[in-house]
C-alpha positions as CSV (number, residue, x, y, z in Angstrom):
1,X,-57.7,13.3,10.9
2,X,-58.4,14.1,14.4
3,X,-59.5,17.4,16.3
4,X,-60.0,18.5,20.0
5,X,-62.1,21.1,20.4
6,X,-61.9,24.0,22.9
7,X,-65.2,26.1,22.7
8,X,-65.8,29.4,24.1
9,X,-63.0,29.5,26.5
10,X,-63.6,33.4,28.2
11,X,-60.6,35.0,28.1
12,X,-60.0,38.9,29.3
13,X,-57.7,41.0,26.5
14,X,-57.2,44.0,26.0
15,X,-58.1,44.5,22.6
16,X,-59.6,47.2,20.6
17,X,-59.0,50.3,17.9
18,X,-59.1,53.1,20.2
19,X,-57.0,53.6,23.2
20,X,-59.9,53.3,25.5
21,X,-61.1,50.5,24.3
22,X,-57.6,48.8,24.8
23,X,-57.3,50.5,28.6
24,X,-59.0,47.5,30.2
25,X,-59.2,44.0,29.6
26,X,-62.6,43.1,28.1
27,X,-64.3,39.3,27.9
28,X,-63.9,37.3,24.7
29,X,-64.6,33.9,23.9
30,X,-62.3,31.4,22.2
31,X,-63.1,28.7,20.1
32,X,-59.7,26.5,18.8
33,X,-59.7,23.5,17.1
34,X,-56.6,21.5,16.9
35,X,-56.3,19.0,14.3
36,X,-53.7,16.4,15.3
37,X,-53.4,12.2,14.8
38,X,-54.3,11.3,18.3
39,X,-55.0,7.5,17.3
40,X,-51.6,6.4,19.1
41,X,-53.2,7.8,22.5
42,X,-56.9,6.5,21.9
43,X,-55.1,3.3,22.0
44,X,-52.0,3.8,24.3
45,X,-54.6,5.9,27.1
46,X,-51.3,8.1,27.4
47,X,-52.0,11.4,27.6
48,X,-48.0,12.0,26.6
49,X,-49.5,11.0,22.9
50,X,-51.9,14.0,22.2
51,X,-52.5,17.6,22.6
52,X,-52.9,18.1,26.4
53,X,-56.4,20.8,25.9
54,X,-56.1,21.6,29.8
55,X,-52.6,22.6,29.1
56,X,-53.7,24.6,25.8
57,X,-57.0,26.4,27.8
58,X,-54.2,27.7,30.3
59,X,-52.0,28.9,28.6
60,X,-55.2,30.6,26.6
61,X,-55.9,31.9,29.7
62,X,-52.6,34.2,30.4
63,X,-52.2,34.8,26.8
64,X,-53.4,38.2,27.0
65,X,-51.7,39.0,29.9
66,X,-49.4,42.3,29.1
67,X,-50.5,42.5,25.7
68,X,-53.2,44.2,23.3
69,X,-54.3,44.3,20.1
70,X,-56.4,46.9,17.9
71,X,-58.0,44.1,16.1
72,X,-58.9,40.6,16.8
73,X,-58.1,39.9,13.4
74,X,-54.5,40.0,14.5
75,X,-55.3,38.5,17.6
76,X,-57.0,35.2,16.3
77,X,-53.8,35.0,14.1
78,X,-51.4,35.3,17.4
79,X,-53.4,32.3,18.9
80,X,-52.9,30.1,16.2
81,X,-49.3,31.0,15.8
82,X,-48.9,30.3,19.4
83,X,-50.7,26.8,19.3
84,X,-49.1,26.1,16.6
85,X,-45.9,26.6,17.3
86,X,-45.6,24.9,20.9
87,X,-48.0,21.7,20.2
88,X,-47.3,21.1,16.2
89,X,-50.5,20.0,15.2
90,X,-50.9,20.0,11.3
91,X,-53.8,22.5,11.7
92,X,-55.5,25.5,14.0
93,X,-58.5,27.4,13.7
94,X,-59.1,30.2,16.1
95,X,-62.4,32.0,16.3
96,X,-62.5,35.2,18.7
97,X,-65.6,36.3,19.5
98,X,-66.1,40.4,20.9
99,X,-68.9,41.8,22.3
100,X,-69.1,45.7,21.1
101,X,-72.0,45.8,19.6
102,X,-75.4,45.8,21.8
103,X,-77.9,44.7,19.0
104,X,-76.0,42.2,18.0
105,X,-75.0,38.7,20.4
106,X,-71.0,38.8,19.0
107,X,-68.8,39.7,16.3
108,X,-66.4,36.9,15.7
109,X,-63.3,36.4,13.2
110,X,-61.6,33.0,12.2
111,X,-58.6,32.2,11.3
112,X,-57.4,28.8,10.2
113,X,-52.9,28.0,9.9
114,X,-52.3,25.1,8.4
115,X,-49.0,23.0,8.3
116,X,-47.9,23.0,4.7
């Protein structure tokens, strides 16, 4: 099967367990793979046949936009809901990476939906 990959798209969400922390939008990266058959547009050139990832990093983009989360747990879940329901691939993995804690470079989930 085939995948396209997104990797560290920055996003700004408000996400976060305390109020404050949900106040402002703050920077996360996304990773999404999409597993979908694209073999019928790596030989038709027609981007009609696959997953359009410029149309997927958009929509990424605005996502957030009047929502927020307390976890990214449930976040990364919303993604991959959202993916999955407007582009029916037969798989999604999200991975959210935060920033919170100094000492460390990220804290990052993932969360994988699958068509059954």
């Amino acid at each position: 099967m085939s995948k396209i990959t997104i990797t560290d798209l920055e996003v700004f969400y408000c996400v976060g367990v305390t109020d404050e922390e949900r106040a402002q939008p703050q920077r996360l990266l996304l990773t999404v793979d999409i597993t979908f058959d694209f073999s019928v547009a790596a030989v038709s050139d027609r981007i009609t046949k696959t997953i359009n990832y410029f149309e997927v990093a958009q929509m990424l983009l605005k996502f957030g936009e009047g929502r927020s989360w307390k976890l990214i747990e449930k976040l990364a879940a919303n993604v991959a809901d959202a993916i999955f329901n407007e582009y029916n691939p037969q798989a999604v993995t999200v991975v959210v990476k935060k920033f919170p804690i100094p000492q460390a470079s990220h804290v990052s989930v993932t969360w994988t939906t699958k068509r059954p």
